[in-house]
C-alpha positions as CSV (number, residue, x, y, z in Angstrom):
1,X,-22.3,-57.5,25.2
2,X,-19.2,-58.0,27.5
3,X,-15.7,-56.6,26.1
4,X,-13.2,-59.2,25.7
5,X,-9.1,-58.3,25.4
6,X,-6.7,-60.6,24.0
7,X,-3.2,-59.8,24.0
8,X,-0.5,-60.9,21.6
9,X,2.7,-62.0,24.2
10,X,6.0,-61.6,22.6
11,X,7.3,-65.5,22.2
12,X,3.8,-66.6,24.3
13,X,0.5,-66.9,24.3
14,X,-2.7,-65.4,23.6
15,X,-3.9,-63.7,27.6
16,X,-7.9,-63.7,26.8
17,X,-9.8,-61.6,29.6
18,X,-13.8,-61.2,29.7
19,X,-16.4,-63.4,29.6
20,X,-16.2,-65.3,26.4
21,X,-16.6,-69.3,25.9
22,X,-14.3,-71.4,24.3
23,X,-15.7,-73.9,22.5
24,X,-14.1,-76.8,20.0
25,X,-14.7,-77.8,16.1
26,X,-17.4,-79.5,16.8
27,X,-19.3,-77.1,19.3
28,X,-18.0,-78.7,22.6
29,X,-17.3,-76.1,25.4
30,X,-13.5,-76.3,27.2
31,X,-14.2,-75.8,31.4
32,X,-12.6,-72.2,32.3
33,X,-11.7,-71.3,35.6
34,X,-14.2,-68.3,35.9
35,X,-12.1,-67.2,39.1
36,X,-8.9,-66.5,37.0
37,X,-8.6,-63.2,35.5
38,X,-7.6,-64.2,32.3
39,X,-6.6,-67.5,30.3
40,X,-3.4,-68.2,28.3
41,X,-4.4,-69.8,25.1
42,X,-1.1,-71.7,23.5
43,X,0.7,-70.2,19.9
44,X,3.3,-72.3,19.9
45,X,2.1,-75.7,19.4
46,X,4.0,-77.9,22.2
47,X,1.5,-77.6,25.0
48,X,0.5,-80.8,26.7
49,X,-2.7,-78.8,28.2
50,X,-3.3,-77.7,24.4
51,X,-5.5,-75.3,23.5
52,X,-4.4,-73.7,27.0
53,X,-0.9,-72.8,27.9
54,X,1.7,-74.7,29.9
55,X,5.0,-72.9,29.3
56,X,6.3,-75.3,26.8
57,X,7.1,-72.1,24.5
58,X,10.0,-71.2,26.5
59,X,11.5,-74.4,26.0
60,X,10.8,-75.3,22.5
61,X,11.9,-72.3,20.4
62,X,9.0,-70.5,19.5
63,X,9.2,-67.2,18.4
64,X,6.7,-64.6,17.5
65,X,6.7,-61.1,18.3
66,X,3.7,-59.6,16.4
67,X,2.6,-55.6,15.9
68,X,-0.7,-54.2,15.0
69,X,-0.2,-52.2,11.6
């Protein structure tokens, strides 16, 4: 099995690097760039490329800046 990171960003999104799928509620696979060394999977809710990232947290308020206990 391939080892797959995903880290928290203080006020971003989730970076997810490995080789993982992505798939919706109803099974359907998203397209990843497989050349990228990670994707940025949106937290904050305003992204117009939604589930991936587009910067919209930095211009929306978001705020999250979570620890592991």
């Amino acid at each position: 099995m391939a080892e797959v990171t995903i880290r928290v960003r203080d006020h971003g999104p989730f970076l997810v690097e490995g080789d993982f799928r992505l798939v919706d509620a109803e099974g359907n696979e998203f397209s990843i760039d497989r050349e990228k060394p990670a994707i940025a999977l949106c937290r904050c809710g305003a992204s117009q490329k939604a589930p991936f990232c587009d910067g919209s947290h930095k211009t929306c308020g978001f705020q999250s800046c979570e620890r592991a206990q």
